[in-house]
C-alpha positions in Angstrom: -50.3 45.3 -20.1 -52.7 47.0 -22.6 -50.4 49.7 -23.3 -47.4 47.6 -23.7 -49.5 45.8 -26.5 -50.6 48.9 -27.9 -46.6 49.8 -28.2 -46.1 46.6 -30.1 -48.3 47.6 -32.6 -48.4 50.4 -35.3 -52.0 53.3 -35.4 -52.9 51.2 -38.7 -52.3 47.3 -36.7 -54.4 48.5 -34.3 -56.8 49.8 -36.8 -57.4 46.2 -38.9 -57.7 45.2 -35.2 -60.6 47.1 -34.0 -62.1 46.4 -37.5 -61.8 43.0 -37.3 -62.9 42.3 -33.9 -66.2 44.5 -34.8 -66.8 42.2 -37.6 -65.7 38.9 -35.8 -68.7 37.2 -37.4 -67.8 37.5 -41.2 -64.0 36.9 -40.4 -65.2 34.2 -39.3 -67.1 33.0 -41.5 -64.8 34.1 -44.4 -61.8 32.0 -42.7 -64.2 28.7 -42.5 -65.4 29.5 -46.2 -61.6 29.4 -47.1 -60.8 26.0 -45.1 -63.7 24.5 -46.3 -62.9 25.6 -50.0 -59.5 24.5 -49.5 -60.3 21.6 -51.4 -61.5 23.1 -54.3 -59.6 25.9 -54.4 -56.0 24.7 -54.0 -52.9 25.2 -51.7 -51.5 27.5 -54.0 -54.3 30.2 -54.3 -54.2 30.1 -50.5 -50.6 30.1 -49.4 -50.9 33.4 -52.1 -53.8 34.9 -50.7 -52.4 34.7 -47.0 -49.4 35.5 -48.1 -51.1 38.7 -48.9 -52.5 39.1 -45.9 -49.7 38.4 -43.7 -47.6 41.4 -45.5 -50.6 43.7 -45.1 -51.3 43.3 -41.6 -48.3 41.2 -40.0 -46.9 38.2 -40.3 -47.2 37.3 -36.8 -51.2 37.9 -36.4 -52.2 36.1 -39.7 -51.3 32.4 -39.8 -49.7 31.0 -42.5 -51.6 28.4 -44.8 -50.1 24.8 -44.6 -51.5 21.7 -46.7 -52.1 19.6 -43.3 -54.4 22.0 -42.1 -57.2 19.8 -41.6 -60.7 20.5 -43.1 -63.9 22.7 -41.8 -65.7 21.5 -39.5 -69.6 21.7 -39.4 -71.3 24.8 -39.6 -73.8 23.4 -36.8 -72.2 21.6 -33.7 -73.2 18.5 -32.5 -75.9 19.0 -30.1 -74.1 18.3 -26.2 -73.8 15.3 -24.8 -74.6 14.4 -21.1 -72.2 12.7 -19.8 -72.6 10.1 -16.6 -69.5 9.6 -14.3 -68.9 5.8 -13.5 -69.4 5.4 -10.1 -65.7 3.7 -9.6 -64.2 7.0 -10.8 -65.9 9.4 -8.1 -64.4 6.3 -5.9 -61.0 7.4 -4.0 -58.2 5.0 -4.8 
């Protein structure tokens, strides 16, 4: 299966790949930065800047910027919850 996906993509798509699995963290980050600054920023710049993107690495790996795309959420998660089952649902019915 690897090799098929390795067909599907050119020497330099595989490149920008590798490079940005290796830096996962600041891709990261750089992607919630640019929700987050969505508000500030404008749809504009960012339809443009992943525009840019998506004809410099391929369309189909970068997603597209839409208005609706909902804000960032926090940089912290919520600290888990312990949820208790009701006894009448471990109850067969």
């Amino acid at each position: 299966m690897k090799e098929f996906r390795h067909e599907r993509h050119s020497p330099r798509e595989e490149r920008i790949a590798a490079l940005a699995a290796r830096n996962f963290r600041a891709v990261e980050a750089s992607a919630r930065l640019a929700v987050a600054a969505a508000d500030r920023i404008g749809d504009r710049v960012l339809e443009s800047v992943t525009g840019l993107a998506r004809r410099a690495v391929r369309p189909d790996l970068v997603p597209e910027w839409l208005p609706e795309i909902p804000g960032a959420a926090a940089r912290r998660l919520p600290a888990p919850t312990v949820r208790r089952r009701s006894p009448s649902t471990t109850r067969p019915v």
